[in-house]
C-alpha positions in Angstrom: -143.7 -33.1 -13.4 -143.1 -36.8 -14.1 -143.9 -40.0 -12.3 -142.5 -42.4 -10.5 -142.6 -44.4 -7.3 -141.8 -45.4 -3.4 -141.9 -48.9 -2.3 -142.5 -50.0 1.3 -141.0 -53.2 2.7 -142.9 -53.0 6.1 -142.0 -56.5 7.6 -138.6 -55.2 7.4 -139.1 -51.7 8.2 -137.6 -50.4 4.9 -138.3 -47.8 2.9 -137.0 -47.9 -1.1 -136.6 -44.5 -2.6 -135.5 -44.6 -6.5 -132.3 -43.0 -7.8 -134.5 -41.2 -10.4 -136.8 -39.4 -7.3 -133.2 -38.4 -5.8 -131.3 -37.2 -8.8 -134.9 -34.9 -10.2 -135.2 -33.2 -6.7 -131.5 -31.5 -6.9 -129.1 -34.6 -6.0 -129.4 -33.8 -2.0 -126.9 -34.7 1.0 -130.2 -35.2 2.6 -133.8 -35.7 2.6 -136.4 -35.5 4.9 -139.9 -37.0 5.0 -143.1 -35.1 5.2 -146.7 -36.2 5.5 -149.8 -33.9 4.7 -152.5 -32.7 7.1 -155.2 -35.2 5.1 -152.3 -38.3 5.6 -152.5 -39.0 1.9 -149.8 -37.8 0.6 -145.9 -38.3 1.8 -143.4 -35.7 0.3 -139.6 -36.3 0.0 -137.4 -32.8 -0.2 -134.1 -31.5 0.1 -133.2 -30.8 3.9 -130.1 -29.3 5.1 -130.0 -29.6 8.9 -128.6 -33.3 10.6 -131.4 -33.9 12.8 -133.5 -36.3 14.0 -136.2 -36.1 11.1 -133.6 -35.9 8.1 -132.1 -38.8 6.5 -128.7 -38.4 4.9 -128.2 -40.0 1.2 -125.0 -42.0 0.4 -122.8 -40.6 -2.0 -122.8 -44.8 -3.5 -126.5 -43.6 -4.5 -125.3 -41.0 -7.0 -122.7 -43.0 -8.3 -124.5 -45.6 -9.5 -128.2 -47.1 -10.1 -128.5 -48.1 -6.0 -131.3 -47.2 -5.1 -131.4 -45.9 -1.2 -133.0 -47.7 1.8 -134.2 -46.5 4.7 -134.9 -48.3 7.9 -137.1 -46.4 10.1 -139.6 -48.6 12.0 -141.8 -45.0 12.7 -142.6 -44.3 9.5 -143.1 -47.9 8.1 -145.9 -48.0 11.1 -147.3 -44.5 11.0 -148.2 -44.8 7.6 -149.1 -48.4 7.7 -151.6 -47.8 10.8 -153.0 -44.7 8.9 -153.4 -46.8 5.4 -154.7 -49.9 7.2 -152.0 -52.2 5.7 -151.0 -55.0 6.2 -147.4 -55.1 8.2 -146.8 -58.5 6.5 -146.8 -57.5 3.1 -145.1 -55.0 0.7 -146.5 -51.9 -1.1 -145.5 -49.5 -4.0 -147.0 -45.9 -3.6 -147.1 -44.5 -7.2 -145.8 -40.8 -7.2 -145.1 -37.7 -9.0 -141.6 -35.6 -9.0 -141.9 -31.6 -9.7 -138.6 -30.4 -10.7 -139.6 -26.9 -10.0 -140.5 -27.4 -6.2 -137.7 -29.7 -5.9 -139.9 -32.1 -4.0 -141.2 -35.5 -4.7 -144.9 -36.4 -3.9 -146.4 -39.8 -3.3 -150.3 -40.4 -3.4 -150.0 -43.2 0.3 -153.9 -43.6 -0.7 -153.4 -45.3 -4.5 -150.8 -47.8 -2.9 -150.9 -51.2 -4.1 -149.3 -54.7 -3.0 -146.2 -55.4 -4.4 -146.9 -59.4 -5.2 -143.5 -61.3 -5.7 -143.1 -61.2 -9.9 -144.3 -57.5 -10.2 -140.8 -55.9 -8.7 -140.2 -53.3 -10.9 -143.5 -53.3 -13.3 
């Protein structure tokens, strides 16, 4: 396992998944979104099925260093609502990858504001 990170741009909506969390969990045409029973953790996996809970990845993302966006109003707010933050502001969720699972999992509970010169740190 190794770590890495998840930012959320919730006046926007967005939600920035790294290259690096897509390429360690097996380089997937799609990915879906899970939350766990406690609502601290988010996990990002694999998913086969086109559906309304997946989210297919670009090919562009593997081909370079873009990093994939998603836009989904839902889980912006879910976990915003669940985390009390602020819709006005920007957070980075600090994470781990296990290559063996092929899943990525994000602590939503240890998230901390992205302020304007720490994009990237």
């Amino acid at each position: 396992m190794y770590e890495t990170k998840i930012s959320f741009y919730l006046k926007s909506n967005r939600v920035h998944i790294y290259t690096e969390v897509l390429r360690a969990i097996g380089s997937p045409k799609r990915i879906c979104f899970m939350i766990g029973k406690n609502g601290r953790t988010l996990l990002i996996a694999p998913y086969e099925k086109r559906d309304f809970k997946s989210h297919g990845v670009p090919d562009k993302v593997y081909k370079s260093v873009v990093s994939m966006e998603i836009n989904s109003i839902r889980l912006c707010r879910l976990i915003a609502e669940a985390h009390n933050w602020d819709i006005t502001r920007s957070y980075r969720v600090p994470g781990k990858i296990n290559i063996k699972q092929n899943v990525a999992v994000f602590d939503l509970s240890n998230a901390e504001i992205i302020r304007k010169n720490s994009i990237g740190k």
